[in-house]
C-alpha positions in Angstrom: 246.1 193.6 -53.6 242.6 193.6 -52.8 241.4 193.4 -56.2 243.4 189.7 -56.4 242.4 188.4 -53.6 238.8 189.3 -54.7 239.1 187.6 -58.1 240.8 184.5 -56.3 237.5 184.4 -54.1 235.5 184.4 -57.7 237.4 182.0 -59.5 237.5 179.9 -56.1 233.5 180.1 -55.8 233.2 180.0 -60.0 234.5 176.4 -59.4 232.6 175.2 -57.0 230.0 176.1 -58.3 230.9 174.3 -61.4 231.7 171.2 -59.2 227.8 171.2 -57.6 226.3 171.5 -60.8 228.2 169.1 -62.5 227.6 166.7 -59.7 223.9 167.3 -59.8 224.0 166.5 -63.7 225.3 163.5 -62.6 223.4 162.4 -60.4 220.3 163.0 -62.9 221.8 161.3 -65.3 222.2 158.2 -63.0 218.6 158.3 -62.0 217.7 158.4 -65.6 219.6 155.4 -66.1 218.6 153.9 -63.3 215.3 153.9 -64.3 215.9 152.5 -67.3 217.8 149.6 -66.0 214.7 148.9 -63.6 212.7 148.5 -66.5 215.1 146.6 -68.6 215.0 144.0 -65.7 211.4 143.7 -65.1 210.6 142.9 -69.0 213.4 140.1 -68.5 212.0 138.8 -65.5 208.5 138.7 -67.6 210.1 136.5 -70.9 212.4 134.6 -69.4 210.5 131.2 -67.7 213.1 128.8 -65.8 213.4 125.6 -67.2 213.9 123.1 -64.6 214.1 119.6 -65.4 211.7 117.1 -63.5 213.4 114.9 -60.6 213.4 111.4 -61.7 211.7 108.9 -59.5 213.5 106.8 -56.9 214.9 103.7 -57.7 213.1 100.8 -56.2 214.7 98.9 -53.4 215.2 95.5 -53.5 216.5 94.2 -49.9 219.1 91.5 -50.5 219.5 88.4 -47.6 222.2 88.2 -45.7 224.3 85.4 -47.0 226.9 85.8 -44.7 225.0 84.9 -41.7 225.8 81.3 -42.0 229.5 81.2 -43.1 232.2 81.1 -40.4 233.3 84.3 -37.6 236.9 85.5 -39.0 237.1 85.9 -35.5 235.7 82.8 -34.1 237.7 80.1 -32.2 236.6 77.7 -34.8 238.7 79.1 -37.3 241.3 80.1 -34.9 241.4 76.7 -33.7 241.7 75.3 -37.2 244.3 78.1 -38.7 246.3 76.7 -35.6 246.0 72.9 -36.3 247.3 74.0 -40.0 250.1 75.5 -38.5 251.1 72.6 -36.3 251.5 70.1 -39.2 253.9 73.1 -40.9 255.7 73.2 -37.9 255.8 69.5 -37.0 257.1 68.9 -40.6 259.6 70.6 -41.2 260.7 72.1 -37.6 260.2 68.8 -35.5 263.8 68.1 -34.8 265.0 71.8 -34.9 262.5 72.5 -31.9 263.8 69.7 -29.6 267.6 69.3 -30.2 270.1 71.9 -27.8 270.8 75.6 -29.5 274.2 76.2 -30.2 276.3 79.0 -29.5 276.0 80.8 -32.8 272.7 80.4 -33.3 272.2 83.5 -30.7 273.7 85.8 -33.4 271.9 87.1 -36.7 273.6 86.5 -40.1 274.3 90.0 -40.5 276.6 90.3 -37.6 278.7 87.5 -38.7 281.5 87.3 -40.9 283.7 84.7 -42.5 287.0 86.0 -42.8 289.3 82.7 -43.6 288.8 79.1 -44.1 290.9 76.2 -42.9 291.2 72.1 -43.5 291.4 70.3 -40.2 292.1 66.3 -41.0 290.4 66.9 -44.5 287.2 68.8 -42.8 286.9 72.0 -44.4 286.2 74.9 -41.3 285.4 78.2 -41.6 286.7 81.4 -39.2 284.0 83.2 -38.6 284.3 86.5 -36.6 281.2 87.4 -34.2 281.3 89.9 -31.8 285.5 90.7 -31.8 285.8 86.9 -31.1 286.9 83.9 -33.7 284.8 80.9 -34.0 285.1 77.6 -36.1 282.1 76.5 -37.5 282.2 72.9 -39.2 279.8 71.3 -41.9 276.3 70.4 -40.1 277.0 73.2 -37.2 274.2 75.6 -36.4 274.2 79.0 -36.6 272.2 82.3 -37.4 268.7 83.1 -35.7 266.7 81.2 -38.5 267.6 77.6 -37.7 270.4 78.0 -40.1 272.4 74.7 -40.7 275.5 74.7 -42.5 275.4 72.6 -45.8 279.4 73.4 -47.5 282.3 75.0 -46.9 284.7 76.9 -49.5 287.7 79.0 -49.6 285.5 82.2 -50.4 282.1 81.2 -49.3 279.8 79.3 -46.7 276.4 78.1 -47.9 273.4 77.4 -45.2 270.0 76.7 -45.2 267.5 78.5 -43.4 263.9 77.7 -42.2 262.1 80.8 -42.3 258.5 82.3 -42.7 256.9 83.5 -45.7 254.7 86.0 -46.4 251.5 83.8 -46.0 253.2 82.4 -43.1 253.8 78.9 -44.0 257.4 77.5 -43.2 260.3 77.7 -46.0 263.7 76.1 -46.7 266.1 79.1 -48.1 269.5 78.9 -48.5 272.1 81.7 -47.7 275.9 82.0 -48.6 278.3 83.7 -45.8 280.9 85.6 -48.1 284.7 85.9 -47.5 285.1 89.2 -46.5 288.7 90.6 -47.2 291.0 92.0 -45.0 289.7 95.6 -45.1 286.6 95.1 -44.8 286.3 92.9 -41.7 284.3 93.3 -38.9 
């Protein structure tokens, strides 16, 4: 039993001794290389010459005037003043008499809250039923109503048509006319 443990011990030192040689051959080899490689870089750094294009000279400035100087503030009363002159004569036109007469009832209500749901002939005036708020109102041809100075211009069995005087995008005052359908019976508010 010795004997086997002795050649275990042999075999066991046999490869390790293998290991540090081969090691050491390895590391030769590397240095070898390494060596090499230094040299390889060096006579690269030596032939190659960077090639760097030339910066190109700055533009020359030409300073412009100030043109603006004289023009008008956006933010200047003068123009506020005269954007609000504009905007009286719009008014004045086409809201003067819808400024100064009384509001009526339905014109506290949007359109969208309103509905007509029947139409009726009162000593040959057509009148529509409109329902606003759970409550029934009849609404005659030249009656106000609607938030937009809405004014009622005809009556029908399945529709009321008024016109509006709203804003538009640039702000000046439009006419516009809008149409009230009959809703049906299912569909009532």
């Amino acid at each position: 039993m010795s004997q086997l443990i002795d050649n275990r011990r042999r075999r066991h030192g046999l490869r390790a001794m293998l290991a540090l040689v081969s090691a050491a051959a390895l590391v030769a080899g590397c240095g070898a290389d390494l060596d090499e490689l230094q040299q390889w870089m060096e006579q690269q750094r030596r032939e190659v010459k960077p090639n760097v294009a030339p910066l190109q000279a700055p533009k020359k400035f030409d300073p412009q005037p100030y043109a603006a100087a004289e023009a008008v503030e956006p933010f200047s009363t003068q123009k506020l003043a005269v954007a609000l002159r504009r905007d009286e004569r719009a008014t004045s036109t086409l809201l003067a008499g819808e400024l100064k007469r009384r509001k009526e009832p339905l014109e506290a209500y949007p359109l969208d809250s309103m509905s007509m749901v029947g139409s009726v002939n009162k000593l040959g005036l057509p009148f529509a039923l409109l329902r606003v708020d759970g409550l029934l109102y009849q609404v005659k041809v030249g009656d106000y109503m609607g938030q937009n100075y809405g004014r009622v211009l005809r009556i029908s069995e399945s529709d009321l048509v008024l016109r509006e005087v709203v804003q538009d995008a640039a702000g000046e005052w439009i006419e516009r006319n809008s149409t009230l359908q009959l809703q049906e019976r299912g569909t009532a508010r």
